[in-house]
Every structure is written in C-alpha cells, then in structure tokens.
Backbone as CSV, one residue per row, in Angstrom:
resi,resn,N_x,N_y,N_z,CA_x,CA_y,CA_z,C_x,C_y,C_z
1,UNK,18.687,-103.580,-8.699,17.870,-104.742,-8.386,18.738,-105.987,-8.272
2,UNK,18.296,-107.470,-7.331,18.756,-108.331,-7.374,17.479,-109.375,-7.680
3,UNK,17.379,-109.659,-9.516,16.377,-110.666,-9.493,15.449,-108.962,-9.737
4,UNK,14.006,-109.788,-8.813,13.236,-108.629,-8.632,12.962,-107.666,-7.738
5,UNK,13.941,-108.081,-7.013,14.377,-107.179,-5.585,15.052,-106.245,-5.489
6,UNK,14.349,-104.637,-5.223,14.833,-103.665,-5.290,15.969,-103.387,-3.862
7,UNK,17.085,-103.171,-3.877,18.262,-103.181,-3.248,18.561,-101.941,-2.775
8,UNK,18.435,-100.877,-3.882,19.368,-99.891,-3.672,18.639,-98.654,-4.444
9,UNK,18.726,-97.275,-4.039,18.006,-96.526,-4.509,18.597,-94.786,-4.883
10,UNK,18.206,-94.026,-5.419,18.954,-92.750,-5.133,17.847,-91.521,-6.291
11,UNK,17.746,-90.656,-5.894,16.734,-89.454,-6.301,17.441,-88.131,-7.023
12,UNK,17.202,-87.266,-7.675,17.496,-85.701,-7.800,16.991,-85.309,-8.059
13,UNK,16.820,-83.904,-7.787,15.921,-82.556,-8.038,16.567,-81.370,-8.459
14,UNK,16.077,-81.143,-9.900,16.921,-80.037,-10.271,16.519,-78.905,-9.562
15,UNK,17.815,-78.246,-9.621,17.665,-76.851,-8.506,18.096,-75.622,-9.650
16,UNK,17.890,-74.500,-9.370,18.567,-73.464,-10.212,19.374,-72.827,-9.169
17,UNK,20.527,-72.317,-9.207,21.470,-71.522,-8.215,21.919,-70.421,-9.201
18,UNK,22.151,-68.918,-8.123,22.251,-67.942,-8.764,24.771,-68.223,-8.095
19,UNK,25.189,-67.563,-9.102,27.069,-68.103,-8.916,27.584,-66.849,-9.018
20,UNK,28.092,-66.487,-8.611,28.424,-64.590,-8.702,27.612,-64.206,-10.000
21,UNK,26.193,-63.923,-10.019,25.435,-63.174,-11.103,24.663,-63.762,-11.875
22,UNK,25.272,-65.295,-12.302,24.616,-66.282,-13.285,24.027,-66.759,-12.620
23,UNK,22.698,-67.564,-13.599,21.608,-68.260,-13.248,22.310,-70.072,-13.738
24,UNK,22.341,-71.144,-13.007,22.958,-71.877,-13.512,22.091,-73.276,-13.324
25,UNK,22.359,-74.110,-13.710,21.028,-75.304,-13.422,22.019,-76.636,-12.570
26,UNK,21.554,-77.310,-11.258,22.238,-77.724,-10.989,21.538,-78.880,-10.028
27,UNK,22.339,-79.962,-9.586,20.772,-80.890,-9.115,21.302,-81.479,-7.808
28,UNK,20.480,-81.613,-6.551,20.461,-82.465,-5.527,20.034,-83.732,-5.695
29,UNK,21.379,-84.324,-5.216,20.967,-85.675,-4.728,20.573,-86.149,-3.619
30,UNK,18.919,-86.590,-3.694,18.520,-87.749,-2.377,17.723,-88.817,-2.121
31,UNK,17.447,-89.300,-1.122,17.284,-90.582,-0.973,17.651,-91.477,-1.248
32,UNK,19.308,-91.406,-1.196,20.215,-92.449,-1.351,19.896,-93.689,-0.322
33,UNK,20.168,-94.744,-0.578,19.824,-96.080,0.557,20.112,-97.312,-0.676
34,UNK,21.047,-97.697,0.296,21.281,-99.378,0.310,21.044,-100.502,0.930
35,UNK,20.303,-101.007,0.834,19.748,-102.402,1.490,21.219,-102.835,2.321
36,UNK,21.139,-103.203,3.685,22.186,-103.505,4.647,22.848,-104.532,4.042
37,UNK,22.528,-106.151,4.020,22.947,-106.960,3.037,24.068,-106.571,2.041
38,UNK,23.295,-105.462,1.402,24.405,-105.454,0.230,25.134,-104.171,-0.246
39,UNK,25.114,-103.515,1.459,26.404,-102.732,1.766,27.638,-102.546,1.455
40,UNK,28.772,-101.960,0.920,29.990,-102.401,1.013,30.388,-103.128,-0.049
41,UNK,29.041,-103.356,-1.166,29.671,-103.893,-2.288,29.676,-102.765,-3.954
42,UNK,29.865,-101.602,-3.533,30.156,-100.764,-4.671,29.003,-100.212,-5.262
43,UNK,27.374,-99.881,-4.730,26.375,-99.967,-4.999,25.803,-98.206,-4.979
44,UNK,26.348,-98.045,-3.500,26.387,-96.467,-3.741,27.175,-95.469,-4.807
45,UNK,28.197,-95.692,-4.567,29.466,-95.271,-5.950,28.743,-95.366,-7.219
46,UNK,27.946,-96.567,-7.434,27.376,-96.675,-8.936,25.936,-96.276,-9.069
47,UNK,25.276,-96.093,-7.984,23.933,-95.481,-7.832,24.591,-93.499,-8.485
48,UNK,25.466,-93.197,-7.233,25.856,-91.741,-7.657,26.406,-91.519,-9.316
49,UNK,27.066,-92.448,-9.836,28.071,-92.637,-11.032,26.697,-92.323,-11.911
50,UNK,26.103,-93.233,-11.976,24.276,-93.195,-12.651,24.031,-91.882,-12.907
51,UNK,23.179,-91.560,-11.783,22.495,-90.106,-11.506,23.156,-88.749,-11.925
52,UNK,24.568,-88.848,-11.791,26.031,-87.813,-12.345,25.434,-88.195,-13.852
53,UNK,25.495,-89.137,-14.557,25.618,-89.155,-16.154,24.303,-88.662,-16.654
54,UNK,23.197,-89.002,-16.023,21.600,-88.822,-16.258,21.353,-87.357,-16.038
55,UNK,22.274,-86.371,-15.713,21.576,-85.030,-15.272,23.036,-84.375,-16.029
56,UNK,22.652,-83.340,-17.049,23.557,-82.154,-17.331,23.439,-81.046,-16.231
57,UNK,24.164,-80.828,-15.219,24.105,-80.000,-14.309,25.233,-79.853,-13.971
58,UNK,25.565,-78.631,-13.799,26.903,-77.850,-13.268,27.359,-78.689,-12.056
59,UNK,26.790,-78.794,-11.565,27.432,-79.444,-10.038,26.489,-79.546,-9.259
60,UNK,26.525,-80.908,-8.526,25.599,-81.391,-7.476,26.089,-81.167,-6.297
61,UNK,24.359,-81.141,-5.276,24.800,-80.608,-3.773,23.606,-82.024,-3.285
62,UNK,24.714,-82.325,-2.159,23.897,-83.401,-1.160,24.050,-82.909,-0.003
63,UNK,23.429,-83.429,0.782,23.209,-83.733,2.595,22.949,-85.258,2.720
64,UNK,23.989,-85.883,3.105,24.452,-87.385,3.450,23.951,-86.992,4.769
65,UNK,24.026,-88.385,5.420,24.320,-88.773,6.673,25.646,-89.601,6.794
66,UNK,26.156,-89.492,7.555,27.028,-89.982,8.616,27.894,-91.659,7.562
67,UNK,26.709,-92.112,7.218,27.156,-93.692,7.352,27.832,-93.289,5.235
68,UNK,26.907,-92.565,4.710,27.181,-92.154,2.967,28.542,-91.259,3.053
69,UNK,28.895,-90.151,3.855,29.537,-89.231,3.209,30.662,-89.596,3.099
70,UNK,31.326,-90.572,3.261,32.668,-91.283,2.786,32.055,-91.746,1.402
71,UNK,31.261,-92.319,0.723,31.115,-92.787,-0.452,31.258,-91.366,-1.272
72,UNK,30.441,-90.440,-0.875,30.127,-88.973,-1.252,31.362,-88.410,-1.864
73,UNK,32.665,-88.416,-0.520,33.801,-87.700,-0.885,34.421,-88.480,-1.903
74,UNK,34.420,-89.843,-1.642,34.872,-90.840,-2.717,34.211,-90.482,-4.038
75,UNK,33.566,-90.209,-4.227,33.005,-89.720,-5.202,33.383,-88.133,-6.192
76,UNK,33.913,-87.486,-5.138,34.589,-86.086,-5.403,33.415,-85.209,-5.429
77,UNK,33.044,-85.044,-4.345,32.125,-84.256,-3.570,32.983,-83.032,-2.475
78,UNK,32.812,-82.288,-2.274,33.519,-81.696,-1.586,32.947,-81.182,0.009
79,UNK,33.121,-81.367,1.360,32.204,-80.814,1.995,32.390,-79.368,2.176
80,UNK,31.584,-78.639,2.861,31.258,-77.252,3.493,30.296,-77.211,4.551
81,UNK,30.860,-76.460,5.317,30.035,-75.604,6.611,28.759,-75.486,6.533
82,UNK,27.994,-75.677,7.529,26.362,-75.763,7.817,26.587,-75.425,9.118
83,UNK,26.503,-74.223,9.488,25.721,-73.394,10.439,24.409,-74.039,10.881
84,UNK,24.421,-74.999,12.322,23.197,-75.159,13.179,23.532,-73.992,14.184
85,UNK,21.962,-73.023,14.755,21.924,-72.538,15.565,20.835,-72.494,16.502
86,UNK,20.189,-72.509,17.522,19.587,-72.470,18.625,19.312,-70.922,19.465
87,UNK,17.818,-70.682,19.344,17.317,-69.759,20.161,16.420,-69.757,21.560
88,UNK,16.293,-69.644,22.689,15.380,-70.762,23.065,14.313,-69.149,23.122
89,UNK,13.143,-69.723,23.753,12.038,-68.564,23.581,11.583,-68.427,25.049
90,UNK,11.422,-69.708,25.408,10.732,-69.745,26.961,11.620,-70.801,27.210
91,UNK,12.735,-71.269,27.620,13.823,-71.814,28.022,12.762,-72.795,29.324
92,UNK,12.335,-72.360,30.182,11.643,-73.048,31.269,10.833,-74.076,31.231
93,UNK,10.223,-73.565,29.596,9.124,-74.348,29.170,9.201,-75.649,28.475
94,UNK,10.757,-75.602,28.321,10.858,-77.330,28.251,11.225,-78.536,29.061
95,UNK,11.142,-77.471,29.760,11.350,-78.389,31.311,9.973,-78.621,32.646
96,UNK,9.106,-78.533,31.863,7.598,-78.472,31.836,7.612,-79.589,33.170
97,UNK,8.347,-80.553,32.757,7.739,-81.791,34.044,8.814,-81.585,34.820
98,UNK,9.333,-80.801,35.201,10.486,-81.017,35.754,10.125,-79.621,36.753
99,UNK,9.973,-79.496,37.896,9.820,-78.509,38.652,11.056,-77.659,39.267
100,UNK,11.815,-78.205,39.285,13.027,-77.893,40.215,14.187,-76.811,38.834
101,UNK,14.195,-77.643,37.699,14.660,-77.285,36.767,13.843,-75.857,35.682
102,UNK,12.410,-75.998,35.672,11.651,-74.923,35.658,12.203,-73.954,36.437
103,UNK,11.497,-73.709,37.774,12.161,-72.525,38.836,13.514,-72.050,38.137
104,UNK,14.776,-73.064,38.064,15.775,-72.296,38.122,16.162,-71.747,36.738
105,UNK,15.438,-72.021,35.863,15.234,-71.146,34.764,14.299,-69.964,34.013
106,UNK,13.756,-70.054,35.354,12.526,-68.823,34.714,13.454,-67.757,34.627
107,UNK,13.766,-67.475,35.431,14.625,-65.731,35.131,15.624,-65.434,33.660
108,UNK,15.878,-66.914,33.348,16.556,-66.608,31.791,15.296,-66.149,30.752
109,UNK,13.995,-66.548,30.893,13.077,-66.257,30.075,12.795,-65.115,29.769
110,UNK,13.388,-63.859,30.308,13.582,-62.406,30.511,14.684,-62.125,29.057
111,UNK,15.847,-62.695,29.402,16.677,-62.999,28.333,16.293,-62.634,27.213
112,UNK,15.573,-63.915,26.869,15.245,-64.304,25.297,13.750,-63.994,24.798
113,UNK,13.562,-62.930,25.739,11.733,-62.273,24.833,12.081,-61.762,24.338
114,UNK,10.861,-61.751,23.206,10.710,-60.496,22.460,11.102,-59.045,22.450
115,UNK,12.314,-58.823,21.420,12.923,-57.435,21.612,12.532,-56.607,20.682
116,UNK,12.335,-54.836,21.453,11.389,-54.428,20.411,12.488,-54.269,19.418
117,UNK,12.047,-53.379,18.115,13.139,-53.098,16.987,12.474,-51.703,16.327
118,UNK,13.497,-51.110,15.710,13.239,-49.640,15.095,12.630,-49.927,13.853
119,UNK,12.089,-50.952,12.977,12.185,-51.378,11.969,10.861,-50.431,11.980
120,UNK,10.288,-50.203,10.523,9.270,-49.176,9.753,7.926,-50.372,9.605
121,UNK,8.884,-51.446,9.364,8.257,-52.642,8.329,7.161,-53.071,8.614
122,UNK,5.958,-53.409,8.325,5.126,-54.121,8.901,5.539,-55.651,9.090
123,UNK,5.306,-56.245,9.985,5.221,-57.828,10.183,3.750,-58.522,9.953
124,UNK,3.780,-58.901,8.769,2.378,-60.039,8.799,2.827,-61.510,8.204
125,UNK,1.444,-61.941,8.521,1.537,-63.894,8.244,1.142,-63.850,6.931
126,UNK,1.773,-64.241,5.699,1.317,-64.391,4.705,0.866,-65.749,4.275
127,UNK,-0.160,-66.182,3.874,-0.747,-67.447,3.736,-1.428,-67.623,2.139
128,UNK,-1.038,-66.866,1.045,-1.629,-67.143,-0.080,-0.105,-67.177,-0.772
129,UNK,-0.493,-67.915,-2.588,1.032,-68.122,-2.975,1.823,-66.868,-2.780
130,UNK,2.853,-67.582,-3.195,4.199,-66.517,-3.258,3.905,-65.252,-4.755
131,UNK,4.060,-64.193,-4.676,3.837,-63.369,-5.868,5.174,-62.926,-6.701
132,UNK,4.557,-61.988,-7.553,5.944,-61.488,-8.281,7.214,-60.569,-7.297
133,UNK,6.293,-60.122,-6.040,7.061,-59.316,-4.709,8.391,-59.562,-4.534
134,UNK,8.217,-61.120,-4.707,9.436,-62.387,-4.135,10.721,-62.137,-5.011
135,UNK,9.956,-62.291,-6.576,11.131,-62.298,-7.319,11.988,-61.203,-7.407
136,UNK,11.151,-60.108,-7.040,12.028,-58.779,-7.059,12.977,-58.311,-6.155
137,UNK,12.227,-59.293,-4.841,13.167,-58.802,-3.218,14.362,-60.044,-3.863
138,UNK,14.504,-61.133,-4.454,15.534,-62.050,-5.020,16.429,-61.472,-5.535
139,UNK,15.876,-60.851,-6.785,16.380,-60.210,-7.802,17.373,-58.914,-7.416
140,UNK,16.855,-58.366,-5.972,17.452,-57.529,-5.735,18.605,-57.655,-5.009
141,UNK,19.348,-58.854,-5.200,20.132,-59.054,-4.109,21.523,-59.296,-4.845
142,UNK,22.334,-58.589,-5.039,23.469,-58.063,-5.349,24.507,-58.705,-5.407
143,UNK,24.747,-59.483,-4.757,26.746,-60.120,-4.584,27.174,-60.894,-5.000
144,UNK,28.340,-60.362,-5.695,29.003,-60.698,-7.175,29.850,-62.344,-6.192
145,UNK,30.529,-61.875,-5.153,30.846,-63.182,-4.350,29.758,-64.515,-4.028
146,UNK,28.635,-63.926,-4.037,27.468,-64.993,-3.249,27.142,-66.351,-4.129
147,UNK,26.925,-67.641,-3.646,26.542,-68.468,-3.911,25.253,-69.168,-3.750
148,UNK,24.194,-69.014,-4.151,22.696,-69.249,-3.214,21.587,-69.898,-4.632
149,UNK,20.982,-70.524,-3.510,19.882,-71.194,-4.513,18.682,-70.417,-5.127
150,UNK,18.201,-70.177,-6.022,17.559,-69.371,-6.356,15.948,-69.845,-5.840
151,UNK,15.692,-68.570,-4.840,14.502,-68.326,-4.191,13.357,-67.422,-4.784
152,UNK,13.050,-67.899,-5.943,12.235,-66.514,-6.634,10.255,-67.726,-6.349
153,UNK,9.627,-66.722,-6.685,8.162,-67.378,-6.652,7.898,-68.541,-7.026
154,UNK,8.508,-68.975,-7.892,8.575,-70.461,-8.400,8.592,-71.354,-7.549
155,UNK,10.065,-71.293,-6.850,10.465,-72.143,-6.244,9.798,-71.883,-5.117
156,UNK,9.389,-71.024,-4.184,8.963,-70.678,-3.226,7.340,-71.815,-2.851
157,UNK,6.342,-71.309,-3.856,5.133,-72.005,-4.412,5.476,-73.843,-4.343
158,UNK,6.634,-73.827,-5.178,6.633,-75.577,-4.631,7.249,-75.614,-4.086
159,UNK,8.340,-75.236,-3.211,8.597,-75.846,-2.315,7.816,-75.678,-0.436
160,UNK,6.937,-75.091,-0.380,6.009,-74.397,1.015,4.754,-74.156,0.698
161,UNK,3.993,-74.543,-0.513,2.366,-74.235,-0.817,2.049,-75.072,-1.685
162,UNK,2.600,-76.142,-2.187,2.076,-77.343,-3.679,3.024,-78.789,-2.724
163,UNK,3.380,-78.506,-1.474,4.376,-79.821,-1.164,3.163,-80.216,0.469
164,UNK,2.665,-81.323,0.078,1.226,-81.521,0.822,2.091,-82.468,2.587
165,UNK,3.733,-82.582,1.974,3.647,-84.037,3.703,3.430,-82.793,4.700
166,UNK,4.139,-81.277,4.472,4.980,-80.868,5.695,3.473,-79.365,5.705
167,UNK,3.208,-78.693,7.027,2.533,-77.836,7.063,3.912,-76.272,7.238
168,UNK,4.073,-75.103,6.724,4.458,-74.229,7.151,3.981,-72.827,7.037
169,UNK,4.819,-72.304,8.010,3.899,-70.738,8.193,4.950,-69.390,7.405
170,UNK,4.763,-68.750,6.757,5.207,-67.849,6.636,5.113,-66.304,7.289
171,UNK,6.025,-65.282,7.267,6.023,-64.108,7.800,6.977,-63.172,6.896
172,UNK,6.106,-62.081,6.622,7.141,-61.105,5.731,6.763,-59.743,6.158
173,UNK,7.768,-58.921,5.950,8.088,-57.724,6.056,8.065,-56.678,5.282
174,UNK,7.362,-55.844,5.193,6.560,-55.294,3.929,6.316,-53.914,4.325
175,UNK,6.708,-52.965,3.495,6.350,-51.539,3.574,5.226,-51.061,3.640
176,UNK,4.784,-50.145,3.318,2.989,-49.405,3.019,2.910,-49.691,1.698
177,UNK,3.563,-49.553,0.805,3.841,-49.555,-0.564,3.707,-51.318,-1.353
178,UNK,3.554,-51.920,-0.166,3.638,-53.007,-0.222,4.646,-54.166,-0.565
179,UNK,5.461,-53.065,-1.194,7.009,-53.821,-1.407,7.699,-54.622,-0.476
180,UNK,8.144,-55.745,-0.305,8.319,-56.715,0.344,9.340,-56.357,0.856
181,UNK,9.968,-56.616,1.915,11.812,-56.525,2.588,12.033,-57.582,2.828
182,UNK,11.282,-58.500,3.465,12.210,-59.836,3.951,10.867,-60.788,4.568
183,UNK,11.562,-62.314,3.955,10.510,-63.261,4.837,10.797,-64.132,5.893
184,UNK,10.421,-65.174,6.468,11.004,-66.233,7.286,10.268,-67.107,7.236
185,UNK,10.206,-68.653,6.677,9.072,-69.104,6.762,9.772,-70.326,7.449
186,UNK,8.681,-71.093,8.091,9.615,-71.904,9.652,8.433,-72.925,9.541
187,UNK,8.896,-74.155,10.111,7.273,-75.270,10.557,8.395,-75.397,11.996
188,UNK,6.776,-76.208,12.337,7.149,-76.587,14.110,6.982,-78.424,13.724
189,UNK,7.992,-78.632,14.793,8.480,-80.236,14.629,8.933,-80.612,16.254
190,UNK,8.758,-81.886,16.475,9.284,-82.647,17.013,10.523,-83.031,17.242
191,UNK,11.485,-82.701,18.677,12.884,-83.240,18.573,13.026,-83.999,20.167
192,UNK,13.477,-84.636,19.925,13.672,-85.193,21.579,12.344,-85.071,22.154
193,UNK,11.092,-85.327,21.651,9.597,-85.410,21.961,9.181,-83.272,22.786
194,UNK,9.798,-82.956,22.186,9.652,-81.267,22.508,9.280,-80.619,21.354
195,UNK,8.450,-79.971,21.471,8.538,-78.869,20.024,9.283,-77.955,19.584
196,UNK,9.700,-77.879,18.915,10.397,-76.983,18.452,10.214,-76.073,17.516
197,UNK,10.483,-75.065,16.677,10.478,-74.451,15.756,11.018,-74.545,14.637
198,UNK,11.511,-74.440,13.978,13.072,-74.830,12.688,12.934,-73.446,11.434
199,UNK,13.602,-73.067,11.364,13.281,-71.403,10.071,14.141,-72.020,9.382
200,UNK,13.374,-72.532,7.869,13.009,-73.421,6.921,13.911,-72.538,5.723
201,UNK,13.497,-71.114,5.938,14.062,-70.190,5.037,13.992,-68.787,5.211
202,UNK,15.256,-67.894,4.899,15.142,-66.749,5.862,15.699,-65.902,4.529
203,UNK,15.269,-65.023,4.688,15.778,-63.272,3.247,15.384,-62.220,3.864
C-alpha cells in the first residue's frame, strides 16, 4: 500500500505434487501486479520475498508473463519448457468469411478428421464429480523419474466442478468393468475472435 492505496499485489495456491514417488506440498504463485507508477521500484522482489516466507513449501511454480519473468529469475526461479501445440479440426472453418481461402483449404479437412482407433475403451462425457476411479487411474501411475501435480479426485472436483468463472467438459475412457483408463477435460474459448478448444487436462 501507499497511504490507502493498494499498489501492488500477489496470490498462492497450495498445490500437492507427486517427485519420483513422494507426495510433497508445494505452492503457485499468482496474480502478481504492480501498479505502473510504481514499477521498477523493488515491489515485485518484495511482494515474492513475502509470499516465499508465508508458505512452508518445497518449491514454488509460476507462469509470469513477459514483463515479471526477469523479477522471477531474479528471484531464483528457474525456467522450463511448456509445450504449446495446435490441432486444427475443420481447418476451412476458420476462414468462414473468407471464400477464396475456405475453397483452398477444404481438402486439408480430410487430413485432420476423425481417426478411427483399435481402442476396447468406451468414450463417454462425464458430467458428475470426479470419484474414487480418478484416484486409482493417478495412483496407478508409476515413474520413479516423473514430476507432476497431483491429479487425484480432490483436486479434480475443485479445480473443473466447485470453480463457477470457467464452464468445462469432460471425457473418459472406461472399460465394461468400469475402471477408468484415461480422461481429457478441455473448455472452448475465444482467441483472435475464433473459437477454439484448449485440453485443460489430459491422463
């Protein structure tokens, strides 16, 4: 604050992450923001310095933008790789007003349909909470190398069925037996005024 003027701000959410085997407790930082004004005067550094002392957690994970992640590394943050990837579905179809550019892409739309697969699995939309199914297809996942956030029913429930801004759909893969194999749960959004898809979370 300056006076009674809130300036500068910053958030975390404890996360649990599974570390070759262990269950470990560990927290994201966000909604970092500094009032423009008073940029550049040591505000982020001591917002993060804060939030580091206020949380016993193994180690924090952010997603900065552009203008923070120099404060971030300054901070002794380390970055890593984030895989963006792109599928298109109907490639033509975003070129909707555009006639000339349509035509010369319909024939890629052949491409990128729907391919069948040998899979046993059933595919359905699941729309009630997450069950104990979840924790077990989690639980079952093996690698002594792997680093991953822990996706068991808990977290699942709040983060895609108790979180009211964002709408999403789920889809899982499920035997006769009912035993779960794998989910994908995705919302549709807005990018460059097009819709898009985004897969939110994939096992």
């Amino acid at each position: 604050y300056d006076g009674e003027r809130a300036v500068g701000q910053i958030a975390s959410v404890p996360c649990a992450y599974k570390v070759r085997g262990e269950y470990v407790i560990a927290s994201m930082t966000m909604n970092l923001s500094v009032s423009s004004p008073y940029r550049g005067k040591g505000i982020m550094g001591e917002l993060l310095s804060r939030i580091h002392k206020a949380n016993q957690s193994l180690f924090y994970v952010a997603i900065p933008n552009s203008e923070s992640l120099k404060g971030h590394l300054r901070k002794g943050y380390y970055s890593v790789s984030l895989a963006c990837m792109i599928r298109p579905v109907m490639l033509s179809n975003y070129f909707y007003d555009r006639q000339v550019a349509k035509g010369f892409l319909k024939p890629f739309d052949f491409i990128w349909r729907k391919k069948k697969t040998n899979s046993k699995s059933k595919i359905q939309e699941h729309q009630s909470m997450f069950d104990e199914r979840f924790d077990q297809l989690f639980n079952g996942i093996d690698n002594q190398n792997m680093i991953t956030q822990v996706r068991n029913s808990k977290f699942l429930n709040w983060r895609y069925r108790t979180n009211p801004r964002r709408k999403y759909t789920t889809f899982i893969a499920s035997r006769d037996d009912g035993k779960i194999e794998g989910y994908i749960i995705i919302r549709i959004t807005q990018i460059f005024g097009k819709t898009c898809g985004l897969i939110v979370d994939l096992l």
